[in-house]
ZANU-18116 format. One record per residue (C-alpha): residue in three letters; z, y negated, x negated. Coordinates in steps of 0.02 Angstrom, whole numbers, padded with zeros to 5 digits, always signed. Each point is the difference from the previous one (the first is absolute). Layout:
ALAZYX
...
This chain:
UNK+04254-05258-05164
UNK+00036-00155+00131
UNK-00093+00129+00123
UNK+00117+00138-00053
UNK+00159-00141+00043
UNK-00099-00027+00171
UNK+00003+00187+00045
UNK+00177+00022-00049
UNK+00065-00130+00095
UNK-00093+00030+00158
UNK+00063+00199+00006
UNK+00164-00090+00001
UNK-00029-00097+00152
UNK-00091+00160+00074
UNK+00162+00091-00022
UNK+00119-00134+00076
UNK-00140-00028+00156
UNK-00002+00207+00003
UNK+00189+00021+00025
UNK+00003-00133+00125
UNK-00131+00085+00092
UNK+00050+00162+00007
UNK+00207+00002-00027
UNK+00010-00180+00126
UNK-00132+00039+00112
UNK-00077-00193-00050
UNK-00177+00007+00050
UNK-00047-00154-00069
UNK+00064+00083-00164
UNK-00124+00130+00025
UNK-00143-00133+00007
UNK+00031-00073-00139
UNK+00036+00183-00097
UNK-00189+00034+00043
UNK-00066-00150-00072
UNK+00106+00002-00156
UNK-00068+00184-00005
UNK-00181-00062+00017
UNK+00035-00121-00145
UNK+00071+00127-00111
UNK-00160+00110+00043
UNK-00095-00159-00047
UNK+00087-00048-00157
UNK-00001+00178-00066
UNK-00179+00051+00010
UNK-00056-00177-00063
UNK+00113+00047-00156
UNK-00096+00176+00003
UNK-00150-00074-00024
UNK+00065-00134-00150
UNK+00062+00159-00082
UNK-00170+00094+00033
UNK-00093-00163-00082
UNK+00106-00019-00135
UNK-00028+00190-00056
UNK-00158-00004+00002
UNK-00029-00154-00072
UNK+00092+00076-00169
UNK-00137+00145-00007
């Protein structure tokens, strides 16, 4: 679950750095809107594969 807490907050920092890339025109906002997008791509299939584990662990 702390990964889960991880993911949520970094799609909230995605969305700030996305509206100040695209509504302001801040390309350093768009910089760091790619990485946090990286991170979330990151975070999300390492929790894919936990949940993949854990399944089949139970069989």
């Amino acid at each position: 679950m702390e990964k889960l807490a991880e993911l949520k907050a970094l799609i909230e920092t995605a969305e700030k750095e996305g509206q100040a890339f695209y509504e302001k025109n801040n390309n350093a906002a768009g910089t760091r809107f790619r990485n946090a997008l990286q991170q979330i791509k990151t975070i999300a299939t390492d929790l894919r594969k936990d949940v993949t584990e854990k399944k089949n662990a139970a069989k």
